[in-house]
N, C-alpha and C positions, 0 to 999 in steps of 0.2 A: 407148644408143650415145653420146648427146651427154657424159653421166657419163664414161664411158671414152675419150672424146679427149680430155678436161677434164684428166681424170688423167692420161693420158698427155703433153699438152703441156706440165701443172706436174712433170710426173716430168723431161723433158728440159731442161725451162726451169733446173730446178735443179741437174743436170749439168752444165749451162754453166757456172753461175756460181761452182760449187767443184769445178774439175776438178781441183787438183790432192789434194785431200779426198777427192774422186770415185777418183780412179787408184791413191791407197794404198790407199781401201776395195775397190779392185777384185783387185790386185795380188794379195793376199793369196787371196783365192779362187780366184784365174789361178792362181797359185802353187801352192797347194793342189791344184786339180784335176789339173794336170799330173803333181804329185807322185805322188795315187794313182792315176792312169793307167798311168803309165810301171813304178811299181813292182808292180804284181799286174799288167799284162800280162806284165812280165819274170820273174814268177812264177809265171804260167800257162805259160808259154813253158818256161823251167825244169822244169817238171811233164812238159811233154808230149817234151819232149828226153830225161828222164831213163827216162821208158816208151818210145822208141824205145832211147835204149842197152840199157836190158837184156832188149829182145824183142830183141837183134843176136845170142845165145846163144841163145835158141827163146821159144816162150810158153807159159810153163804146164806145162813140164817135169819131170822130177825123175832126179836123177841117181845111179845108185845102185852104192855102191863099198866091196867084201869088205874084211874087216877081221880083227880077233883080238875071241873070246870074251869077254866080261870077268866073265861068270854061268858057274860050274857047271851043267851037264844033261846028264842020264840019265846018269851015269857018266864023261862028258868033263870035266876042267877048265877052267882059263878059259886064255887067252893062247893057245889055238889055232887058225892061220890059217884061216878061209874061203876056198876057193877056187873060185870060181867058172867053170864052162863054160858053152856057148850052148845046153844042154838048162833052165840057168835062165831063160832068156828062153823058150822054151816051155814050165815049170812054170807062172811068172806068166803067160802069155797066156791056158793052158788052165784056171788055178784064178784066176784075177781078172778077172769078166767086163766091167768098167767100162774096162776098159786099154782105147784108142783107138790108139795108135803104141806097139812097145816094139822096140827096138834093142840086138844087143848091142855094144859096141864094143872093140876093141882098139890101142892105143897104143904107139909106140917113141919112145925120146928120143934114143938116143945112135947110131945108124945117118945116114950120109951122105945127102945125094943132090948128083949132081954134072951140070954140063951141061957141058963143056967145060973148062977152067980153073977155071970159077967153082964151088965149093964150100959147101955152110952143111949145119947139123943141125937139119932142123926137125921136129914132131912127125908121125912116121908111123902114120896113122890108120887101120885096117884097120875099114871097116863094111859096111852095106848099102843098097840104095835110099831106102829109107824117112828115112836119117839128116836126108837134106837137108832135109824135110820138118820135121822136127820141131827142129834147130837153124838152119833161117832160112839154109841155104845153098846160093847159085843160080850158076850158072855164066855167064859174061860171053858175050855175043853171038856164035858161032860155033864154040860149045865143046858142052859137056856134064856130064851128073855119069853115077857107075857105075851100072850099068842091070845088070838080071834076066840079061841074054847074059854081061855080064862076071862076075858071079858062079857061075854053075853053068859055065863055062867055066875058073874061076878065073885068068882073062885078066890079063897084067902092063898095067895100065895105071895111068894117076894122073890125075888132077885136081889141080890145084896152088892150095894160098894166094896170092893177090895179093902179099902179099909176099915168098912163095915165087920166085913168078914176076920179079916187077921187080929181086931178084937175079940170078938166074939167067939171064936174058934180057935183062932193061930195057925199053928198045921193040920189040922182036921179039916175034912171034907164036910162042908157042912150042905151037900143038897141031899135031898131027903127026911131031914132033918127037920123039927118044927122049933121056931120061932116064938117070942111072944111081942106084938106091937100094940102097947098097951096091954088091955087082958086080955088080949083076942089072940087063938093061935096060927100060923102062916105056917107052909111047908115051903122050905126054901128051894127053889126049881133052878137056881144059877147063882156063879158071881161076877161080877163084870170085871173085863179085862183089864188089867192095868194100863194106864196113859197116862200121858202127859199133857196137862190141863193149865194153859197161864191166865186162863179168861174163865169165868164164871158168874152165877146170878143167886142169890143164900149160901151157899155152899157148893164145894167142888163132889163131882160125880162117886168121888169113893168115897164120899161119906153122907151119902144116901141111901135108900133104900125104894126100890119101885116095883108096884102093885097096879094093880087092874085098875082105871080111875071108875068105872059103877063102884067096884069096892071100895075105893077110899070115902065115894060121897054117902055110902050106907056107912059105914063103921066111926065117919066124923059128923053125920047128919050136915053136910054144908051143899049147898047147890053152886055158889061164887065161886069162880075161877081164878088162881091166883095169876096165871097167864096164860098166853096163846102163844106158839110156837110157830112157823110157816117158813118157807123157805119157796122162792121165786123159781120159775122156769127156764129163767134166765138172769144169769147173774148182773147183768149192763142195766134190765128193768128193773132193779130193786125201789127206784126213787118213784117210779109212778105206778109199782104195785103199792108202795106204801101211802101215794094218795089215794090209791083207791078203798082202801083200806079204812082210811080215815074218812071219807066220804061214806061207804056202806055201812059203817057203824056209826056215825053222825045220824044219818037218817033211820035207824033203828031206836038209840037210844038217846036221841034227842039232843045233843051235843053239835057248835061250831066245829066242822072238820076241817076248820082250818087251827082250832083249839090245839096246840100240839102237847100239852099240861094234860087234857083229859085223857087220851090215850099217848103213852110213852113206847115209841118204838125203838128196840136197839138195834139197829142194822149192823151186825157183823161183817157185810160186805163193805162197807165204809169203813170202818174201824180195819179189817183187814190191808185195805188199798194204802189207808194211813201210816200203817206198819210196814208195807214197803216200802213207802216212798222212807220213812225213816232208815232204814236199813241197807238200802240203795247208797243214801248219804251218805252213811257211817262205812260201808265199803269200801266206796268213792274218797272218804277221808282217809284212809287207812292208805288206801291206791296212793293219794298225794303226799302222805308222808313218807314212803318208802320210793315215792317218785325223786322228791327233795335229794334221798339218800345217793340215789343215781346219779340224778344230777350234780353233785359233787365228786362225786367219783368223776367224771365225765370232764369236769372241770380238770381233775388232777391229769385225767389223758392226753387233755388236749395241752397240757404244761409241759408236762412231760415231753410229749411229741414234738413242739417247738424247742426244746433244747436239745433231742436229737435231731434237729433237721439243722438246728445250731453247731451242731457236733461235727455234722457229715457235710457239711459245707462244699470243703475240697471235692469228696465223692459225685456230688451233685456235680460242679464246674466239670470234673472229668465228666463227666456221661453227658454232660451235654454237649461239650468239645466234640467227645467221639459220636455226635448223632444223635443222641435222645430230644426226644422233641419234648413239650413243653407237658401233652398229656402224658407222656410217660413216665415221667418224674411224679404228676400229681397222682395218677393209679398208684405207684408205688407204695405213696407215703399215704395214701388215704387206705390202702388195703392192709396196711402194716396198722394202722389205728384198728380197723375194723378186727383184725386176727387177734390185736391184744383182746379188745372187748368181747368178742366171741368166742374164746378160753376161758375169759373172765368168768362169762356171760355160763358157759358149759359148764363148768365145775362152781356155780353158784346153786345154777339149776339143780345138780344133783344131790349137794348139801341142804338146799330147800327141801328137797324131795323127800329127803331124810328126815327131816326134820318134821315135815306136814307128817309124814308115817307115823313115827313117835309120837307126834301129840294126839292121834287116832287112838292111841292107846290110853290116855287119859283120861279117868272118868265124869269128864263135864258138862259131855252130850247134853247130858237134861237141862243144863242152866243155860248156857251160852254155844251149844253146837263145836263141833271139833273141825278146824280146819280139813279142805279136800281138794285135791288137785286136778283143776278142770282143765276144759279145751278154753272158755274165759279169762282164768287166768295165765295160762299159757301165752293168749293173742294179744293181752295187757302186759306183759313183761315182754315179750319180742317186738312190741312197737316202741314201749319205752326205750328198749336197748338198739331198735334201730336209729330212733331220735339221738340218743344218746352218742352212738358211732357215728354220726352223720355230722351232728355238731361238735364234736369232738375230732375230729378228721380231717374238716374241711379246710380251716382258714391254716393249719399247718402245713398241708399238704399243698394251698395255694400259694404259700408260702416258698414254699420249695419251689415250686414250677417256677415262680416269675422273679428269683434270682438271677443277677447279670452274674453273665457266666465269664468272666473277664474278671471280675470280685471273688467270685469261686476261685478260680485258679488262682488268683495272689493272695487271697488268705490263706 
């Protein structure tokens, strides 16, 4: 105990008397720490923004949309339309037993809807309960989405996009309310909740509008599906749900299943895993440039350290005269590295801190995610800064010890 106040009152005692030696040695690891603080939270943060935008379109989905032949089979050429009905959506359910949600949907672009004056064309979306469920969309406080009555009723009602909506209305409540889509009129039963949406297929969810799909196929006379929606029971089997997928509709409507042009699948769980593994990188980049910064700080420690063990020379030869053995001397000077960088290291942490806080405050969530201070980033800056103190410490410190102590005393 008396050893470690000893040390500690000549660790402080010599802070005093080269402070301003002391504050560039410190700086630098202040500096540093902060650096990779601030950057892999802003990159973790980045990471976890960019998996909420693209669950704002569903999670784990796959979207799937008729095409032209581009394989000869059994007698058919290539370049002939697939056309798809809602008896596809119950081939795949009955022949692909992994399917968890499958949906069929139908789309319009160029049909009105009008409230009064105010006029726009937004995407008319003909589906079924289930849709909401599987692309992430919920209806704001006092509304609803289309329910099992409004479908076997083939009931004119609509749910409307937020953006739909704040046209068409602004600040008025518009459920209750009748619509007009086309010349038909709709009582509006919801408006969908606002999200954040970086992925999409025509148009993004708030500037749509969705109805009953019996209703859209009476009110557009079309039977053709503009897509099928489905989503796996398991997110690992997406790749041999979607062979099976393409085999049960191959032998339904006569098309090569291994034709990948006739039916077009988008698997959002691919495209997802892609956008980790980007994001991961960019992390990972951010981590190695503020690592860099360390690292030079690191460098200046260990410079530093060598010209105080340059300094204390004499000190050294005495203490080894009087008894100090070879690892006393290297504890010494290795924990005296360690105490600068762990000062450092502490009052970087808590300017980082600050700093991550602040930019919580800044409105950019929606584009790029706001930095957050985790337990990740925490265990990524305390292993750099043990590297850091380790290699910074060592070879001065060994330095010290294996000085002939007979040179100590006459210099």
């Amino acid at each position: 105990m008396a050893t470690l106040t000893s040390f500690l009152s000549e660790f402080f005692a010599d802070l005093r008397i080269q402070k301003m030696r002391t504050f560039l040695t410190m700086f630098g690891i202040i500096w540093g720490t902060v650096t990779v603080i601030v950057l892999v939270s802003f990159g973790l943060g980045f990471k976890k923004q960019s998996m909420i935008n693209m669950h704002g379109m569903g999670e784990n989905i796959s979207v799937l949309f008729p095409n032209r032949t581009t394989k000869p089979y059994q007698g058919f050429g290539i370049g002939r339309q697939i056309n798809l009905t809602e008896e596809a959506a119950q081939i795949i359910r009955s022949k692909v037993p992994d399917i968890r949600y499958i949906c069929p949907e139908y789309i319009r672009m160029e049909t009105p809807i009008r409230y009064g004056n105010n006029i726009m064309n937004p995407g008319i979306t003909g589906i079924y309960p289930v849709y909401h469920i599987m692309r992430n969309i919920y209806p704001e406080p006092g509304g609803r989405f289309i329910d099992t009555l409004d479908v076997a009723g083939r009931k004119r009602v609509v749910m409307l996009g937020n953006k739909v909506k704040d046209f068409l209305f602004g600040s008025k409540n518009p459920v209750g309310q009748i619509v007009y889509i086309g010349p038909t009129p709709f009582t509006v039963i919801g408006v969908m909740e606002p999200k954040v949406q970086s992925s999409s297929y025509y148009t993004q969810d708030e500037s749509r509008v969705f109805i009953p799909a019996p209703t859209f196929t009476a009110l557009f006379g079309t039977t053709y599906l503009t897509d099928i929606i489905y989503k796996a029971s398991d997110a690992s089997e997406t790749a041999l749900v979607e062979q099976q997928v393409r085999q049960a509709l191959g032998e339904r409507y006569r098309f090569d299943p291994t034709d990948e042009d006739a039916i077009e699948i988008w698997n959002t769980a691919d495209f997802e895993k892609i956008l980790d593994y980007i994001t991961i990188g960019f992390t990972l980049f951010l981590g190695i440039i503020g690592s860099f910064t360390l690292g030079v700080a690191g460098l200046g420690v260990a410079n530093i350290m060598f010209i105080v063990v340059q300094e204390r020379t004499k000190e050294i030869g005495v203490k080894r005269a009087a008894g100090a053995r070879k690892s006393t001397i290297l504890f010494q000077f290795f924990a005296e590295t360690f105490m600068i960088v762990g000062l450092g290291a502490l009052i970087g942490f808590l300017i980082g801190w600050g700093i991550v806080s602040l930019l919580q405050l800044v409105p950019i969530k929606e584009y790029v995610g706001t930095p957050e201070m985790s337990m990740p980033v925490i265990i990524a800056t305390m292993a750099i800064l043990a590297v850091i103190g380790l290699s910074a410490g060592m070879m001065p410190a060994r330095r010290a010890a294996n000085m002939n102590v007979v040179e100590c005393l006459r210099d």
